[in-house]
C-alpha positions as CSV (number, residue, x, y, z in Angstrom):
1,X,10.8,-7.2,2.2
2,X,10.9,-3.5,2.9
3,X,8.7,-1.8,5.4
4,X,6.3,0.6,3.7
5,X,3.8,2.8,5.4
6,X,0.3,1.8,5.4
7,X,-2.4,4.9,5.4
8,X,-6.2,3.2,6.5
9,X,-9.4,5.0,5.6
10,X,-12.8,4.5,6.4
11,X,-14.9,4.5,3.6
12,X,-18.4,5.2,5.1
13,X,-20.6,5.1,2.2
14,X,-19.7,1.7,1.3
15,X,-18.6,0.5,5.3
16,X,-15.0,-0.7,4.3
17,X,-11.7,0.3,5.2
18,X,-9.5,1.5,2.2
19,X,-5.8,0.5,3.3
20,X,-2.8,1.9,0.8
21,X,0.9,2.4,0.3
22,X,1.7,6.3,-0.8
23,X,4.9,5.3,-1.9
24,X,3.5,2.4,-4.7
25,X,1.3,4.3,-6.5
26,X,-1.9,2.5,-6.9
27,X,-1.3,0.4,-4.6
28,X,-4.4,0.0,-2.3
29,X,-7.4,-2.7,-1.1
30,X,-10.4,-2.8,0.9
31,X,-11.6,-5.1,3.5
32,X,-14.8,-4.5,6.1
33,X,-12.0,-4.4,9.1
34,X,-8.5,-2.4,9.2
35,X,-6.6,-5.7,9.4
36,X,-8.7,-7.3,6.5
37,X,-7.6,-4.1,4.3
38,X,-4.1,-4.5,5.9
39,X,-3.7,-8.1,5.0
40,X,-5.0,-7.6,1.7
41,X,-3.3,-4.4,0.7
42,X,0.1,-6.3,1.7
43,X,-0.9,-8.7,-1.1
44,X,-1.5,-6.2,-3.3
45,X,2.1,-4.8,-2.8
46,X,3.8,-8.2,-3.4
47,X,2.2,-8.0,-6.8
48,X,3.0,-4.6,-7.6
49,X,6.2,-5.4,-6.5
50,X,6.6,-8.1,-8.3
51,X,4.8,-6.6,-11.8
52,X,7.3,-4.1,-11.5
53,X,10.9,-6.0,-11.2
54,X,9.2,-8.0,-13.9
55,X,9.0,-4.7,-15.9
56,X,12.4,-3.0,-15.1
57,X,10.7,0.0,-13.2
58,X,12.6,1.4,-10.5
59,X,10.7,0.8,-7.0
60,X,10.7,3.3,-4.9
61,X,12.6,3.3,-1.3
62,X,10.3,3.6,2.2
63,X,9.9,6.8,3.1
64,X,11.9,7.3,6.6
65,X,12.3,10.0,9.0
66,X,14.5,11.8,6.9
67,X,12.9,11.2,3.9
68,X,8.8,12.3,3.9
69,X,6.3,13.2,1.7
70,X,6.6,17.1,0.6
C-alpha cells in the first residue's frame, strides 16, 4: 500500500477530529480521538482506492519531498 499523508483537524464545534488524505480527493473521516479518525480514514482510503481501480481512474502518487502541494 502506498504511504499517503494524513492532515488531522480538530473540529471544535462538534469535538471530533477530522483526519484526510490531500492527495485522494474526498477522502476523509472523523473519530472523537486522532487515532480513531486515523484508523478510520485509512479505511476510507482502501475503499476509495479500491472504487477507483474498479473504475479505471488514475490514482494519484504520494506526494514526496520532491513532489508537494503548490
Amino acid at each position: 500500500m502506498e504511504k499517503y499523508s494524513y492532515i488531522i483537524q480538530y473540529d471544535e464545534e462538534n469535538e471530533i477530529y477530522i483526519a484526510s488524505i490531500p492527495e485522494l480527493q474526498g477522502c476523509m473521516a472523523h473519530g472523537k480521538t486522532p487515532e480513531d479518525a486515523i484508523r478510520e480514514v485509512r479505511i476510507v482510503m482502501e475503499m476509495w482506492l479500491e472504487v477507483a481501480e474498479e473504475k479505471g481512474l488514475e490514482i494519484p502518487k504520494p506526494l514526496t519531498q520532491n513532489n508537494k502541494i503548490a
